[in-house]
Phi, psi and omega in degrees: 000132188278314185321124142237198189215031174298317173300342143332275176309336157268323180301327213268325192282328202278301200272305173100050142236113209267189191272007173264341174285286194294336180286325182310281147317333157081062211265283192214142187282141162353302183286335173303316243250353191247340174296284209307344191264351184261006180101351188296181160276160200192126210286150165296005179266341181265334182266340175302298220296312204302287172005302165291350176247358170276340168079042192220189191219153178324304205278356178280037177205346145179163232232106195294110178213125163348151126301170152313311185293299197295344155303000000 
């Protein structure tokens, strides 16, 4: 998948909002929190809520990078 969310995963560690504060809080559901960490895809309503509890813009949270094929 070219979308990835490493920059997520350093924002969210930067900030002290862990993955038990979003499930705790109903930040974004279990499954949203298990696509991002596997890499899925994920509706813009899971990147608006984190984007709002991180106080960020989309792209400060993740990254468009090629396939191979696609370069």
């Amino acid at each position: 998948m070219p979308i990835v969310y490493n920059k997520l995963f350093v924002m969210m560690k930067e900030c002290g909002l862990s993955t038990y504060r979003i499930r705790k809080e109903n930040i974004i559901s279990q499954s949203a929190l298990t696509s991002l960490k596997n890499g899925k895809s994920v509706t813009t309503d899971t990147i608006e809520r984190l984007c709002k509890s991180l106080n960020c813009q989309p792209g400060d949270i993740l990254e468009y990078i090629p396939d191979d094929e696609e370069k």
